[in-house]
MILUM-112282 format. One record per residue: residue number from 1; y, z, x of N, C-alpha, C, CB in turn. Coordinates in pm, whole numbers. Each point is the difference from the previous one (the first is absolute). Glycine has a CB too. Layout:
DRENTI num    nyy    nzz    nxx   cayy   cazz   caxx    cyy    czz    cxx   cbyy   cbzz   cbxx
DRENTI NUM      Y      Z      X      Y      Z      X      Y      Z      X      Y      Z      X
...
end
This chain:
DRENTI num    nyy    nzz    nxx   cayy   cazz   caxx    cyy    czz    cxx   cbyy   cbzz   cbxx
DRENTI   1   4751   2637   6134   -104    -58    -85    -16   -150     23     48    176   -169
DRENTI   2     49   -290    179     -5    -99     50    -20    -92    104     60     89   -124
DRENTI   3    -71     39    276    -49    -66     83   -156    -18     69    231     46     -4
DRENTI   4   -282     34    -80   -139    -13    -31    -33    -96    -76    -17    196     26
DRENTI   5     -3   -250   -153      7   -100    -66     67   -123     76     -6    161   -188
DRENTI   6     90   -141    272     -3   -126     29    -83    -44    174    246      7   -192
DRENTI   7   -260    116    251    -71      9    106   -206    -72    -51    236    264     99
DRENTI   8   -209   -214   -226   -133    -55    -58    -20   -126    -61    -22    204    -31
DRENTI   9    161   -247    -17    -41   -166    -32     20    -88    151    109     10   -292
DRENTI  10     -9     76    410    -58   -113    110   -106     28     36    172    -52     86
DRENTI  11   -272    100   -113   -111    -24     73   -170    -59   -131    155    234    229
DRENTI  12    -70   -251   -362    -83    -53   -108     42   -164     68     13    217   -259
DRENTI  13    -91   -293    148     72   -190     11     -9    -28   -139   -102   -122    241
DRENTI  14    233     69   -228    112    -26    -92    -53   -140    -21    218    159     80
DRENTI  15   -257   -184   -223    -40   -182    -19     98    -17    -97   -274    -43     31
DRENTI  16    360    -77    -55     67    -72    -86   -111    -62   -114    192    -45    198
DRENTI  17   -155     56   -326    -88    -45    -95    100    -82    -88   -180    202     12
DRENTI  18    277   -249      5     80   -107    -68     27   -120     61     90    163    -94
DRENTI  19   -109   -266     39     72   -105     42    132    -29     -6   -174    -50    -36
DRENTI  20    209    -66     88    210      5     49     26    -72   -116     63    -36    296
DRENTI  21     30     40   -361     67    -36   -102     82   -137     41      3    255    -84
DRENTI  22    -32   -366      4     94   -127     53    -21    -65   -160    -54    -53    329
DRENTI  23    138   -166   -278    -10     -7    -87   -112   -117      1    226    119    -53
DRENTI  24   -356    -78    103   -120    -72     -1   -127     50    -33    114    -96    139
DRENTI  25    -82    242   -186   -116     43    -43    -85    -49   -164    119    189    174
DRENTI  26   -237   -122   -145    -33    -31   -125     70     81   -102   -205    -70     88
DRENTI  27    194     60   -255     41     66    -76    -24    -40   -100    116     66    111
DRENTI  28   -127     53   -235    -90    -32   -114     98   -118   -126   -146    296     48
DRENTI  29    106   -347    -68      8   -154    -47    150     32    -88   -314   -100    -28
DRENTI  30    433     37     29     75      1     -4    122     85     18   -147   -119    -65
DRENTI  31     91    242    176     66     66     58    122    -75     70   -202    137      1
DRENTI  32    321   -123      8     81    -80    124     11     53     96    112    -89   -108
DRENTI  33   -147     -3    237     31     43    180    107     96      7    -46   -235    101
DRENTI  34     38    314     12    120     41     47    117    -80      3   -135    117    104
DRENTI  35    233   -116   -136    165    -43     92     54     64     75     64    -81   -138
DRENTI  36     13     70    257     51     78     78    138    -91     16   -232    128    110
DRENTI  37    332    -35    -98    119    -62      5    122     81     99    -83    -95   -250
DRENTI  38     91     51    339     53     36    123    140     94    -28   -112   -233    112
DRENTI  39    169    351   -104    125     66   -101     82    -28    126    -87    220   -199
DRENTI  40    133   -134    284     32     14    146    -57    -41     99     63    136    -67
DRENTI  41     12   -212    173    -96    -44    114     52     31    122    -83   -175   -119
DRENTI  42     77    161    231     48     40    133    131    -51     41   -224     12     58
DRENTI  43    196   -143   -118    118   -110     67    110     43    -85   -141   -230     69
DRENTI  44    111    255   -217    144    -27    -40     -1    202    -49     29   -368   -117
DRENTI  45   -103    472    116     17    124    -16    -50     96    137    -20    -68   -266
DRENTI  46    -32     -7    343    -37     84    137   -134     87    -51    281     31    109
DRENTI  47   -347    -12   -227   -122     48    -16     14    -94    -92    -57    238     69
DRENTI  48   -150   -214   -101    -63    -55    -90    -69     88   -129    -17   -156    203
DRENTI  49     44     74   -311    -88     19   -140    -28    -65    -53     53    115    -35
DRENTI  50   -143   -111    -58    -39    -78   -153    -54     35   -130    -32   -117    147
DRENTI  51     46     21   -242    -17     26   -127   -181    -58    -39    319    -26    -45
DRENTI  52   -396    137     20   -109    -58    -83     15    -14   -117   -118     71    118
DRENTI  53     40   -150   -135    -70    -77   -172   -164      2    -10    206   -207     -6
DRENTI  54   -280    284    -51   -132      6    -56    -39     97    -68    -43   -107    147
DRENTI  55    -55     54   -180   -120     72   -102    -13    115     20   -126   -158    -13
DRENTI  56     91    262    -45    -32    118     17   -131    -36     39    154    128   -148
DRENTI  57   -234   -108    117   -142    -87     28    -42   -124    128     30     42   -263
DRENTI  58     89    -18    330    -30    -72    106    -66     45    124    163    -92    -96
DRENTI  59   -273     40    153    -67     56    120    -83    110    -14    171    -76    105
DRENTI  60   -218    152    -33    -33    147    -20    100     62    -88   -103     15    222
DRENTI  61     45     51   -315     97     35   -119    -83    111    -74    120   -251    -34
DRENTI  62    -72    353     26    -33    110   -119     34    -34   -117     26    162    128
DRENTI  63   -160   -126   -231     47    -17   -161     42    152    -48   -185   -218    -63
DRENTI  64    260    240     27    -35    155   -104    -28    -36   -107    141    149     74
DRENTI  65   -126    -21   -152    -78    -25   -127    109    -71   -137   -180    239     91
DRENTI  66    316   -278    -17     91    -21    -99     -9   -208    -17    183    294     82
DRENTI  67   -294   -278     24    -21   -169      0    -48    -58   -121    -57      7    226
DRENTI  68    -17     67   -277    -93    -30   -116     27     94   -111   -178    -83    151
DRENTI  69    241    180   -164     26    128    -86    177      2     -2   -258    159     86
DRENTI  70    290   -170   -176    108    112    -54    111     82    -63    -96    -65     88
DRENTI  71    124    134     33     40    150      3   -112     97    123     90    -32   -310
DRENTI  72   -199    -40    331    -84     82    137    107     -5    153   -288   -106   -109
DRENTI  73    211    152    179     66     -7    106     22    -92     89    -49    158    -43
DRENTI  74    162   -176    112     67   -130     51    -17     39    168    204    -61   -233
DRENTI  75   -130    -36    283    -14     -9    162     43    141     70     63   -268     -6
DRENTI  76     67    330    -61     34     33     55     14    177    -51     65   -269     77
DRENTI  77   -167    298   -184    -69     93    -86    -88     16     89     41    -53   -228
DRENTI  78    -96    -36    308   -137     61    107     25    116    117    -86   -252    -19
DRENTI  79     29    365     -9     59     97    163    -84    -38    104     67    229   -102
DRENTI  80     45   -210    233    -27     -4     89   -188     43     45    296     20     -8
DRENTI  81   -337    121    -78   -138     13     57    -56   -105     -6    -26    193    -47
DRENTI  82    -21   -260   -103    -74   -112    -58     35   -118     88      1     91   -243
DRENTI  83     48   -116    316     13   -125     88    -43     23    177    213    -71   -194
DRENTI  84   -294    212    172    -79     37    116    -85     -4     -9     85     89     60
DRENTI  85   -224   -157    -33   -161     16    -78    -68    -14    109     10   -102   -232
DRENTI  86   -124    221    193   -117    -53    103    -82   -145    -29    -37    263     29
DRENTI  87     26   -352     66    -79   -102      1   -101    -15    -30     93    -20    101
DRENTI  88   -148    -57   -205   -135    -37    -31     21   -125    -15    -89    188    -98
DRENTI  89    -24   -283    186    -26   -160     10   -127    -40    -11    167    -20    135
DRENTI  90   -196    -27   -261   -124   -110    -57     14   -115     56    -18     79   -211
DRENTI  91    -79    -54    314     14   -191     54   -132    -89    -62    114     65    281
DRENTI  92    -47   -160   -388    -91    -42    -41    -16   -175     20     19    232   -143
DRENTI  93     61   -305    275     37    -99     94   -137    -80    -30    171    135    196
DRENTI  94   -301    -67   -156   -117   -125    -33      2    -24   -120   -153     49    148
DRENTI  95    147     10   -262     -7      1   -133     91   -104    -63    -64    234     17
DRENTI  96    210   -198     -8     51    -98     -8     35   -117     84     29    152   -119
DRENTI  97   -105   -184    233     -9   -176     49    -86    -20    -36     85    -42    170
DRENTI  98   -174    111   -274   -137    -83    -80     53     -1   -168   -241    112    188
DRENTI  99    349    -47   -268     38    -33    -62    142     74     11   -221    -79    -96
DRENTI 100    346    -36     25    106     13     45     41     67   -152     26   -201    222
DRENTI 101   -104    198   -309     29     56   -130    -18    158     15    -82   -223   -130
DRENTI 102     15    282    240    -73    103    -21     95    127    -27   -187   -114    141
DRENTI 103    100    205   -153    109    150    -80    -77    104     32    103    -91   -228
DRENTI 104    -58    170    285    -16    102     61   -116     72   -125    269      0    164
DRENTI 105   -328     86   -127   -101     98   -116    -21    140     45   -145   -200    -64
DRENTI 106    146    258    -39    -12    180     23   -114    -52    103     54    192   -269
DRENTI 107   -166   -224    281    -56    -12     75     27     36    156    -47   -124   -189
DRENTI 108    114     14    193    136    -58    148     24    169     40    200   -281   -119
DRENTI 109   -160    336      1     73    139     54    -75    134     66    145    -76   -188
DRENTI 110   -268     58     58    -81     90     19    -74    -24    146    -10     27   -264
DRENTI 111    -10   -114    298    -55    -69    145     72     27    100    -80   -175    -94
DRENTI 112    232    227     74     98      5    111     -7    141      6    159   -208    -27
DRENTI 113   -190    307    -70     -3    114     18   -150     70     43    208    -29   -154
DRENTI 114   -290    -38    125   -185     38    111     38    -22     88   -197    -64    -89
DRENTI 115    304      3    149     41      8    137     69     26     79    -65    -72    -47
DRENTI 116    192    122    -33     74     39     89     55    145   -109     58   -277    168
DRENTI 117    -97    332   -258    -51    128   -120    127    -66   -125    -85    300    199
DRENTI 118    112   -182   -262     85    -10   -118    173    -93     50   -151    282   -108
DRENTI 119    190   -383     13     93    -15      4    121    136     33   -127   -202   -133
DRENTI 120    213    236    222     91    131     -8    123    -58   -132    -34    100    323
DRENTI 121     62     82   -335     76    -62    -79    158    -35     69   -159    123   -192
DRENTI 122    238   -190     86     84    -35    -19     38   -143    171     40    287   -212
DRENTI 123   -159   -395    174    -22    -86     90     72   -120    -93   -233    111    142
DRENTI 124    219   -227    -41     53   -117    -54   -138    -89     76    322     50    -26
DRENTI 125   -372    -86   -114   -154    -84     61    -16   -193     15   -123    240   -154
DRENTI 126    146   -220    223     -4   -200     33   -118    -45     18    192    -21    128
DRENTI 127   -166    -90   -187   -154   -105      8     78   -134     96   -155     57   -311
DRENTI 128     83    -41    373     10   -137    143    -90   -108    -44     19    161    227
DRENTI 129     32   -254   -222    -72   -100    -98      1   -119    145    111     67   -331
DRENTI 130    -23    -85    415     17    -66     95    111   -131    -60   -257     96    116
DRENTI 131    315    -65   -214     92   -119    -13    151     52     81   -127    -94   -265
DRENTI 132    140    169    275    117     77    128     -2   -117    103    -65    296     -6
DRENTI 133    -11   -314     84     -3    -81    140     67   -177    -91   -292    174    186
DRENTI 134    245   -195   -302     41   -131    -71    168      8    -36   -265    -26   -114
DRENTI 135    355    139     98    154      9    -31     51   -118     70     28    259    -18
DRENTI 136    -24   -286    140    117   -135     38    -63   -150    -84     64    112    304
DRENTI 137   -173   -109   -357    -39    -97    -42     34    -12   -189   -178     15    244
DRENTI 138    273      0   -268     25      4   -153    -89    -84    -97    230     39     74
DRENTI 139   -243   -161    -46    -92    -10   -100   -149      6     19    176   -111    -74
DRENTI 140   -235    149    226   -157     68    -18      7    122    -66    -87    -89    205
DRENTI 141    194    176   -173     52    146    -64    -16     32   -125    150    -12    134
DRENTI 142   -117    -94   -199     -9    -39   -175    -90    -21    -29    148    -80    -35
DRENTI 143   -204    -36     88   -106    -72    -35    -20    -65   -164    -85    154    202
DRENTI 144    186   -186   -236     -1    -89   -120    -96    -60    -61    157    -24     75
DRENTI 145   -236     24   -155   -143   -116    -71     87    -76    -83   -240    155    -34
DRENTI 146    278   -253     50     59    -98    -94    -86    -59   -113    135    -50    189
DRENTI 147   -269    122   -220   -114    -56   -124     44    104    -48   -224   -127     57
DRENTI 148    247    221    -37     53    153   -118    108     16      3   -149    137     20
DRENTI 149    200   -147   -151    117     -5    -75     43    135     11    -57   -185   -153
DRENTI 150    187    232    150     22    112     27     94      5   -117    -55     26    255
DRENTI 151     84     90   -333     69     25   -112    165     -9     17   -213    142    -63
DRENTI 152    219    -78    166    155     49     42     51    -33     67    -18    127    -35
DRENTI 153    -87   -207    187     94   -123     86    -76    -98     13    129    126    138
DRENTI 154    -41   -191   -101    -56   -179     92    -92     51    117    258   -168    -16
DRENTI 155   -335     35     20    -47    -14    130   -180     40    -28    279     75    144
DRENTI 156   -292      1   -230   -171     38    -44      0    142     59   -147   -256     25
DRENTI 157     48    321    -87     28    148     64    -74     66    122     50     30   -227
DRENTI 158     21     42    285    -45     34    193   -130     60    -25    246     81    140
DRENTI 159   -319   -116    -31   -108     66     23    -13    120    126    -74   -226   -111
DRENTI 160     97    340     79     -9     67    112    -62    138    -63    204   -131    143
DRENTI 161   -241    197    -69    -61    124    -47     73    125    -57   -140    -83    159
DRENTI 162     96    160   -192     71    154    -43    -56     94    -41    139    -89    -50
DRENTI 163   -102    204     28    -58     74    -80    -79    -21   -167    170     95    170
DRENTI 164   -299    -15   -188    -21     13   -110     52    125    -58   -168   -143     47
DRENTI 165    173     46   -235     68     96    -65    -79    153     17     94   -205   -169
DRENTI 166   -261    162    164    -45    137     17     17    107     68    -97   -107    -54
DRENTI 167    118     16    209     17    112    134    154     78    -32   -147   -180    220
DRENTI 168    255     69   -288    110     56     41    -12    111   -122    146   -213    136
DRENTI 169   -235    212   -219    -18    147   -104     -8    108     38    -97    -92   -115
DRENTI 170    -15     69    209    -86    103     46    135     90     97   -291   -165      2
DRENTI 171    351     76     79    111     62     90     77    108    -14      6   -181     31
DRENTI 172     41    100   -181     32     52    -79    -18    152   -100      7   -232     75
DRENTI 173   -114    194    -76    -33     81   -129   -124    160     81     14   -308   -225
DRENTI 174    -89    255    356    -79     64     72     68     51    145   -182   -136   -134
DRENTI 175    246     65    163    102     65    122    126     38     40   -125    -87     34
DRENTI 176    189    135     19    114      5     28     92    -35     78    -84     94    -79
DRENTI 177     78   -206     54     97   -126    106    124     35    -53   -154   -233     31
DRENTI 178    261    148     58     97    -25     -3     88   -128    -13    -80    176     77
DRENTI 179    -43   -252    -45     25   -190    -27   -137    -54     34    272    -41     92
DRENTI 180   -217   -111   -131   -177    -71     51    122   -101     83   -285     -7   -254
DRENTI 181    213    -77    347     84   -116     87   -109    -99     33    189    159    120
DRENTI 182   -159   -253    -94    -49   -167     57     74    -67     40   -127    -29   -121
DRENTI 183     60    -87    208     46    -82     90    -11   -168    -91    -89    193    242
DRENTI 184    116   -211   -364     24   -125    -58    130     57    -87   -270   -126      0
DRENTI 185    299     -3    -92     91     22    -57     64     86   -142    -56   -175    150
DRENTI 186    -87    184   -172    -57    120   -123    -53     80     40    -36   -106   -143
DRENTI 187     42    233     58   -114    125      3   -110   -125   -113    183    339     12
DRENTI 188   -150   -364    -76    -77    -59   -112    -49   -141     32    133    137   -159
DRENTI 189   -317   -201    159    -36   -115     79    103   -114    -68   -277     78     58
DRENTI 190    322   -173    -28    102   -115     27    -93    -74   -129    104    -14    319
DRENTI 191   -211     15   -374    -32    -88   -119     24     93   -117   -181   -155    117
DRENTI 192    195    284    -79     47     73   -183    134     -5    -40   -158    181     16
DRENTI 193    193   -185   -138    104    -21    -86      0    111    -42     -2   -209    -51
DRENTI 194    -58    337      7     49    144    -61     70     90     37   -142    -22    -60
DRENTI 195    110     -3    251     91    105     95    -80    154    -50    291   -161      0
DRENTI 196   -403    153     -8   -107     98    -35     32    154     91   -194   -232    -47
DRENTI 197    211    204    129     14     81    149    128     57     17   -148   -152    115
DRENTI 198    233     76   -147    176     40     15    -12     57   -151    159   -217    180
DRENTI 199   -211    245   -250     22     99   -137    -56     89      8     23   -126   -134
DRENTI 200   -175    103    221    -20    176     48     50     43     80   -157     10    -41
DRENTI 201    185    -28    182     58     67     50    154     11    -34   -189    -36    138
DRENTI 202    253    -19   -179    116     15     -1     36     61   -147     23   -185    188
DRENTI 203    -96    177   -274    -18     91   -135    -30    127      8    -69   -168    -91
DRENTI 204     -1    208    231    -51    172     57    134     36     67   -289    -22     75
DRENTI 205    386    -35    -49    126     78     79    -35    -27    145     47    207   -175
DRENTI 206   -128   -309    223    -57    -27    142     91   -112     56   -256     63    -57
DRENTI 207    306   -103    192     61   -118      1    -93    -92     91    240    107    -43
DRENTI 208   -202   -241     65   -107    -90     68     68    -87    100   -149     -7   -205
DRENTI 209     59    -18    322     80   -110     96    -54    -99     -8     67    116    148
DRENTI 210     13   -252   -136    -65   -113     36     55   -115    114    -72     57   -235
DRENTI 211      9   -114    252      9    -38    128     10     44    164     58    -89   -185
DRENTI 212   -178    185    181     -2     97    134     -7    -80     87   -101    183    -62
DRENTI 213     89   -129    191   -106   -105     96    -85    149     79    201   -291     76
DRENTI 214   -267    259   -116   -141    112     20   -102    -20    137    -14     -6   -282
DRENTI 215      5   -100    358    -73    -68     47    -57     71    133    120   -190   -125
DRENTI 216     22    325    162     -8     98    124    -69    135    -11    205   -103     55
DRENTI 217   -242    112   -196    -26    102    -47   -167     32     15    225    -38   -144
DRENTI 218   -235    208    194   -138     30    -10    -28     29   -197     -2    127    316
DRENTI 219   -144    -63   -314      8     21   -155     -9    101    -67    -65   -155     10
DRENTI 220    144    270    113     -1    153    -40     63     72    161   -259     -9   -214
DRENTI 221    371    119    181     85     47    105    125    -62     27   -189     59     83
DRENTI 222    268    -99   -215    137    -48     66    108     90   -145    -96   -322    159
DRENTI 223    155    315   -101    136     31   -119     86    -83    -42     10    173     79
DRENTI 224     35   -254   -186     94   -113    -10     67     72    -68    -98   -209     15
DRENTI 225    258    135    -23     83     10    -27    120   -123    -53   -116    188    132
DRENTI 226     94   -212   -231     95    -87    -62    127     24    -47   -174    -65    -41
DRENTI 227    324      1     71    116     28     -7     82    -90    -62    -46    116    166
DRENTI 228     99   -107   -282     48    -79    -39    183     27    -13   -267    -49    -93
DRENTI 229    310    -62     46    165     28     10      7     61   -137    109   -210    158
DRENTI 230     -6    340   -138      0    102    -94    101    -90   -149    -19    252    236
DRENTI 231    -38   -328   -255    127    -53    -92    -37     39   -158     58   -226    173
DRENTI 232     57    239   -237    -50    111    -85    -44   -101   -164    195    245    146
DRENTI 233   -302   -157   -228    -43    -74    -63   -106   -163      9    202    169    -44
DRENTI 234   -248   -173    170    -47   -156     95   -128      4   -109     74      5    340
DRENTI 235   -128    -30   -414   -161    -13    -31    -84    -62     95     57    -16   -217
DRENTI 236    -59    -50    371    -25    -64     52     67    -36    173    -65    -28   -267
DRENTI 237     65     34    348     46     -7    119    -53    -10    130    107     84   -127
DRENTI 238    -79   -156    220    -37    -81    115    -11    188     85    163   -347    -19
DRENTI 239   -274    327    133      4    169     39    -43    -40    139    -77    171   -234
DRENTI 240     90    -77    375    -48    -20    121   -117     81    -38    206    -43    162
DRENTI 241   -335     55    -97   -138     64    -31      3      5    124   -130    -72   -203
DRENTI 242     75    190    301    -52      9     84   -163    131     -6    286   -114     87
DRENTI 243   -313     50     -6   -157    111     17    -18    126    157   -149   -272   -130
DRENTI 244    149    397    111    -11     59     99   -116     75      4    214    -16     16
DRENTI 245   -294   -116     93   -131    107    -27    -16    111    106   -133   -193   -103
DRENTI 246      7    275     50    -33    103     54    -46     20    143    -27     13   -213
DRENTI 247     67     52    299    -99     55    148    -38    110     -3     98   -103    141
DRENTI 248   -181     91    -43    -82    104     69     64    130    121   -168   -225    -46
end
């Protein structure tokens, strides 16, 4: 059974959809950097290890639903199927370099499906906003307005795009996904304070990625797959994402 399956992903292409984890990335406002701290080394143990230090929430990172809820389900409450999804990608890249506030709309969705038909089920649907290609740049990434006061951190609050609360309803409530994902630092646009988006989806038993990098991606025919470290109880955790799209 397995050497078919794998005779078939060498001949699919395999795209990486995460960025590398260090301690220069961006991260949501008083998150702390990675630490890395050297355990064993060559010279004085003949192999090497080390000790991390970070955020659950650092980098490409799955939310479950225990981020915002609980007693719902946690990182490691997610099965293996649900972290297999067919691909669906809203590229909505012009939209938002004409506004950086912007938010996705049932619209957005319904437009993705006259074209390429019904969302399938049990997909994980990303909106490409084009701030992915901005990650090494932490503070274009953010994009801070220092005239808007932000409730909960310094600095004024980010401007970057996300989902609307509406679309992520509809996902919700009209289809049968398995997650929603984006390439900024929220599912939710960087000027709201309610986290509108992370209470629906993550209030439906759905989990969410953030910080993809989407940028390789067609906008229909791939399979992703997000993996996170099985650690038990995590509400939150750093994950490798890769995309295997489809051939002919």
């Amino acid at each position: 059974m397995s050497e078919p399956l794998v005779e078939s992903i060498s001949r699919a292409r395999v795209v990486e959809c995460s960025h590398v984890i260090n301690d220069q990335i961006p991260l949501w406002p008083r998150n702390p950097s990675m630490v890395r701290c050297p355990f064993n080394t060559y010279e004085r143990s003949g192999f090497s290890n080390e000790i991390y230090t970070l955020a659950g929430g650092t980098g490409t990172h799955i939310d479950s639903p225990a981020h915002f809820f609980e007693g719902k389900k946690t990182i490691s409450d997610l099965q293996p199927k649900e972290l297999v999804s067919k691909g669906v990608l809203i590229d909505v890249k012009e939209k938002c370099d004409e506004d950086n506030d912007y938010e996705l709309t049932v619209t957005d969705i319904v437009e993705w499906e006259n074209k390429h038909g019904r969302i399938p089920d049990r997909s994980i649907v990303c909106m490409r906003t084009g701030w992915g290609a901005k990650f090494g740049h932490p503070e274009e990434y953010k994009n801070h307005d220092e005239s808007a006061k932000h409730p909960y951190y310094p600095g004024g609050v980010m401007r970057f795009p996300g989902f609307s609360k509406e679309a992520a309803e509809f996902l919700c409530s009209q289809r049968n996904i398995n997650a929603i994902g984006i390439d900024t630092l929220s599912l939710d646009p960087g000027k709201l304070t309610d986290f509108a988006v992370h209470n629906a989806i993550l209030g439906s038993e759905k989990y969410q990625i953030e910080n993809l990098y989407l940028e390789d991606l067609p906008e229909s025919g791939f399979t992703m797959i997000a993996l996170p470290l099985l650690i038990d109880h995590a509400p939150e955790l750093a994950a490798r994402v890769i995309a295997i799209l489809d051939y002919n």
